[in-house]
C-alpha positions, 0 to 999 in steps of 0.5 A: 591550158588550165581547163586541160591542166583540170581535166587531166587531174580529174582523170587521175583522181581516184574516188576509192570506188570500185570500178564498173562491171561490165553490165553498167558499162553497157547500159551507160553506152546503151543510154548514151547511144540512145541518147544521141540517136534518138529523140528525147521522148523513146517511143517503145518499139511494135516488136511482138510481145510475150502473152499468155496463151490461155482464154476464159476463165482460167486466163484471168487465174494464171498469170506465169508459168505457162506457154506464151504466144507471140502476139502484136498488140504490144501491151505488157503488164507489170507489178510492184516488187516486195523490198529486198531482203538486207543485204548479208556480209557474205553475199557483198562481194557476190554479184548476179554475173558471178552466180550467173557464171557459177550456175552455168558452170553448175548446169553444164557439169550436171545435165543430161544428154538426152536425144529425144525422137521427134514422135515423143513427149518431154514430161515434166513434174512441178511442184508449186507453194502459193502463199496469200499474201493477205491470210498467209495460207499456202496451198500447194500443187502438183502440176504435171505437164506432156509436151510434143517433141517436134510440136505436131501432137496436141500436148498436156499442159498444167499451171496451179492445178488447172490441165488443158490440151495445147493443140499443134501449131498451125502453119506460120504460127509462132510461139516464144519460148519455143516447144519443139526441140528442133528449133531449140536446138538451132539455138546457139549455146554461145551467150555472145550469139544467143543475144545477138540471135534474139536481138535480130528478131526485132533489130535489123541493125544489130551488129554487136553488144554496143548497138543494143539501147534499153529497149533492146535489153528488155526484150533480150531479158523477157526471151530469156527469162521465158526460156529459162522459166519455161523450158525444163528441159532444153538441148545440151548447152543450152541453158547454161548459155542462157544463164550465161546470156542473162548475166551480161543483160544490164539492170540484172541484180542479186538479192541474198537471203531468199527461200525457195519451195522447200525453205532453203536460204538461197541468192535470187537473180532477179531484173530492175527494167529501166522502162518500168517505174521503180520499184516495180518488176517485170516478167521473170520474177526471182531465180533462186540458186544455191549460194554455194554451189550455184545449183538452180532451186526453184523461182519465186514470182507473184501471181494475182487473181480477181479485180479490184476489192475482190482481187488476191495477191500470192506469193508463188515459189516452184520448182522442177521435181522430175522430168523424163523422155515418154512415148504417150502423153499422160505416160508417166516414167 
């Protein structure tokens, strides 16, 4: 009776601690399923993978930002995250799913309806501030982009400077995040189901949010970070659910005091991925948003160029200017 008599004592002892969000909550289950379904040794899973869609010369120059395909080899790449900056007494009661929520709130309150035909361009205006980490200069560029409604005309695309033609995609090819509005649109804008729906891509069994292990909520974050970052312009409902989703993902953090494109002070939402060493950042970077108003301000990610001795490491900070409905590519509003 006396290891009873402690368990409960220890039930009721309280460590003055605060209690669990519901993020950790997940990932503590998700470990423990892992855990007791799995073998010791996790063996990462062949579900196809983000790359980007570029070749030559200029694939080696760009490294986010652009449209990705979906790939098989499963490879992916990683860098070393810069420390975050220290922690203001404001921003200690802040946390990612509450500027998450905000955001969405934000976003839901502000965006424009829009209905574009299916023989139009979506063009997209971007500014994009590289820093070299090593000299300190910055250059910036303007990149403008025209992409097809329906995914049936070749569109106009622009990353740092550099502008090429997408062609179609041909029978049965795929892409993530998807071009075409149509498929968008089939998107749910319930945060619940659009991580259920993206979960299913690579999970037969997935029934609820207690079925995803680690791995699963790697791949949920990469599909939604490439959607948030890649898709200015999305049906409505969309992207608030989607920064709705990103907040229930576990390993999902606040950073304050971080500056955007335009030197404002901001929070950045950023993702510790439990299967990459720490310290080190996947895909997806820093979302930075008003601390206030949780209006979106623009990202923060890194970009590297060159191997080796030769290679240069940049700080990159962007942010969407302007965007509107065309009728022609290279037809500007």
């Amino acid at each position: 009776m006396r290891d009873i008599d402690e368990l409960r004592e220890l039930r009721d002892f309280d460590t003055g601690a605060p209690p669990l969000d519901d993020g950790t909550r997940r990932r503590a289950r998700a470990r423990l399923l892992t855990a007791i379904n799995g073998p010791a040794v996790r063996v990462r899973a062949q579900r196809p993978v983000l790359r980007i869609a570029l070749s030559g010369a200029l694939a080696a120059a760009v490294a986010v930002g652009v449209l990705v395909a979906v790939q098989d080899d499963g490879t992916r790449t990683h860098r070393t995250a810069n420390p975050p900056a220290t922690s203001a007494p404001a921003m200690r009661n802040m946390s990612a799913q509450m500027v998450l929520k905000g955001a969405a709130a934000y976003a839901r309150e502000h965006e424009r309806t829009v209905s574009p035909r299916d023989d139009q361009f979506i063009y997209t205006k971007e500014i994009i501030k590289e820093t070299d980490q090593k000299t300190g200069v910055t250059k910036s560029h303007v990149d403008e982009n025209w992409r097809s409604v329906d995914g049936s005309k070749r569109s106009w695309t622009m990353e740092i400077g550099h502008g090429w033609w997408s062609p179609p995609l041909k029978a049965n090819e795929t892409v993530w995040p998807p071009q075409d509005w149509s498929t968008l649109r089939k998107l749910p804008t319930d945060p619940e189901k659009l991580i259920l729906v993206l979960a299913d891509e690579h999970s037969s069994r997935t029934k609820s949010l207690d079925d995803l292990t680690d791995e699963d909520w790697w791949s949920i974050h990469f599909s939604l970070a490439g959607l948030l970052k890649l898709v200015p312009v999305m049906p409505e409902g969309l992207r608030p659910a989607a920064y709705e989703a990103l907040g229930m993902v576990p390993g999902v953090k606040l950073v304050p005091n971080q500056k955007d494109a335009k030197g404002r002070t901001g929070v950045a939402i950023t993702y510790d991925d439990p299967t990459l060493p720490k310290g080190s950042v996947g895909f997806g970077g820093y979302f930075i948003f008003d601390p206030v108003t949780y209006e979106f301000l623009g990202f923060r990610d890194v970009r590297t160029s060159g191997d080796g001795a030769a290679m240069k490491t940049y700080t990159q900070l962007s942010y969407l200017d302007s965007w509107a409905i065309v009728d022609r590519v290279k037809e500007r509003p």
